[in-house]
C-alpha positions in Angstrom: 22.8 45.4 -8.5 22.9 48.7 -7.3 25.9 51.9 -7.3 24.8 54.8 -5.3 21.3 53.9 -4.9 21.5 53.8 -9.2 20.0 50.2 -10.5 22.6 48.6 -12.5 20.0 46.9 -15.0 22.6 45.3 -16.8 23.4 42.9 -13.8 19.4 43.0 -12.8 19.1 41.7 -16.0 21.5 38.5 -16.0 20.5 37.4 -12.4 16.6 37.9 -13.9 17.5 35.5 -16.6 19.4 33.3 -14.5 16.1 33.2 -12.0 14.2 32.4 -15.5 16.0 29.1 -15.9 16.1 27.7 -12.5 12.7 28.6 -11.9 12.1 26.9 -15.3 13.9 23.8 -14.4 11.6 23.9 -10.9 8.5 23.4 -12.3 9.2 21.4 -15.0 10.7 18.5 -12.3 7.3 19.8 -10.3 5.0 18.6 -13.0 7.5 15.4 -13.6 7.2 14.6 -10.3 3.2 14.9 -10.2 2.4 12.7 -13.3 4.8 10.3 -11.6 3.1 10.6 -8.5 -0.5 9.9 -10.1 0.9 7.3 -12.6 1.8 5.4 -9.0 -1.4 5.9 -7.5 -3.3 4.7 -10.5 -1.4 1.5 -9.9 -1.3 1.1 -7.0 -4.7 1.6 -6.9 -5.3 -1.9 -10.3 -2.9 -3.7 -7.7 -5.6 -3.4 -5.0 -8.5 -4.0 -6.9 -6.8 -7.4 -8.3 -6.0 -8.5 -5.0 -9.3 -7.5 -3.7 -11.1 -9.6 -6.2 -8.7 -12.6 -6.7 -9.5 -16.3 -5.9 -8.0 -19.3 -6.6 -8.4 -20.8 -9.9 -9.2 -24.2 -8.3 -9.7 -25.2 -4.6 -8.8 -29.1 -3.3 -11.3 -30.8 -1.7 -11.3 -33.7 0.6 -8.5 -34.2 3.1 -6.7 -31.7 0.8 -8.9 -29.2 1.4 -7.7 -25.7 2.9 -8.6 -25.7 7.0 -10.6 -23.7 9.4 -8.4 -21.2 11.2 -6.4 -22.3 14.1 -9.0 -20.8 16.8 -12.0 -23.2 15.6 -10.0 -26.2 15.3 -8.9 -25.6 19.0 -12.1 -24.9 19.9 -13.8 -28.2 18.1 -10.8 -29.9 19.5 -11.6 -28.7 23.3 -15.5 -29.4 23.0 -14.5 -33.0 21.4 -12.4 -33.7 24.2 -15.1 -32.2 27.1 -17.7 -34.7 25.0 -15.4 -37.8 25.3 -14.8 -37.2 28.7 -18.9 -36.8 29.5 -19.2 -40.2 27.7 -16.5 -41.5 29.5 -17.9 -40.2 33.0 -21.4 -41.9 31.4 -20.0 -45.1 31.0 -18.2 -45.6 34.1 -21.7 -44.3 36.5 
């Protein structure tokens, strides 16, 4: 770039036009990459809100029907069992 302290602004000139293009070729991927970035957060964003607000079309009823979590079954299950056993104790007294 430089002879004797002189600038040589013939080579200043082709690395300053080689900068040009890579820096042109930076922010054109930059701004690719940010509209893809947003595009993915707008959807991501429907995805949620359609899970959030999705139900079944229909729901069985009867012995079909969905069941109470685990932890209340075992629970109902435990106080049936304390009750039959109370009876039980009733009976025998």
């Amino acid at each position: 770039m430089t002879d004797s302290g002189n600038v040589n602004l013939d080579r200043v000139q082709l690395i300053m036009a080689d900068l040009g293009d890579v820096e042109d070729e930076i922010f054109k991927k930059r701004q690719q990459n940010e509209i893809a970035f947003k595009e993915r957060e707008r959807a991501k964003k429907r995805r949620t809100k359609m899970l959030s607000q999705w139900q079944p079309a229909w729901v069985p009823k009867g012995q079909f029907a969905p069941q109470v979590s685990l932890c209340y079954e075992i629970c109902v299950w435990e106080i049936s069992s304390n009750l039959l056993s109370l009876y039980a104790q009733n009976g025998k007294e």
